[in-house]
Phi, psi and omega in degrees: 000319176283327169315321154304323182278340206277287187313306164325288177297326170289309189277022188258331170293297183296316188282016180273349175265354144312134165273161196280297178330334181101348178262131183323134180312298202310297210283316177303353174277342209282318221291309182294312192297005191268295211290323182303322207248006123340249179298347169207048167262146205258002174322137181262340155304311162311306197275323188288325181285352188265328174293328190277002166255154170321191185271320211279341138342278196287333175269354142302313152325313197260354174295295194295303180306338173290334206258151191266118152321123127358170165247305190271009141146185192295147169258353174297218175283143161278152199260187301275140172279052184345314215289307174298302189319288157349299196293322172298296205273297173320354185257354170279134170282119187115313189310320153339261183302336153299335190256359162277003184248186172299164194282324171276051171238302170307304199303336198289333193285317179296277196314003158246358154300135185286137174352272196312327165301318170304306166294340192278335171305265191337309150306299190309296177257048174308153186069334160330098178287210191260332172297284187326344173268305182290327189269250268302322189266011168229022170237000000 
């Protein structure tokens, strides 16, 4: 009988910290909290890295950072959206080639990026880990 209740009760916890998407609440804030602290940071690396997307770039970007999580799941990009991802991420310089490579050469690399690059990863893709980037494009 408790072994029924322990099966019961754990997924029961967990979807109360879930989104109708499968993503951890905690995890859809930090994704708007990437992109927002981002998008209005006055850092001249940050803003020089923000000049290489378009206006129509940035105002999804500044879309997905405005919308709040949710009950019925992230209002950001949608994940995953390859197509925006791709288009985003090919314009950091060095990523072509890191992510063609083994995945602990990306990771060493995404882990040596400076912050504002990380968050725009981190935006761009919720529910995305970093494996989840490095097999899609190498699969």
């Amino acid at each position: 009988m408790a072994a029924v209740a322990i099966g019961v009760a754990a997924p029961a916890a967990t979807a109360a910290t879930m989104s109708s998407s499968g993503l951890p609440a905690a995890q859809e804030a930090q994704v708007t909290e990437s992109l927002a602290a981002l998008l209005e940071s006055k850092a001249p690396e940050a803003r020089a890295f923000l000049s290489l997307f378009s206006a129509d770039e940035i105002a999804e970007f500044k879309r997905a950072a405005d919308t709040a999580p949710s009950k019925s799941g992230p209002q950001a990009l949608a994940a995953p959206n390859w197509g925006k991802i791709w288009s985003a991420l090919k314009k950091i310089g060095g990523f072509t080639k890191a992510v063609g490579g083994k995945y602990a050469t990306f990771k060493n690399w995404v882990d040596s990026r400076p912050w504002y690059i990380k968050y725009l990863i981190k935006g761009l893709s919720p529910g995305l880990t970093l494996y989840d980037i490095w097999w899609h494009f190498n699969h």
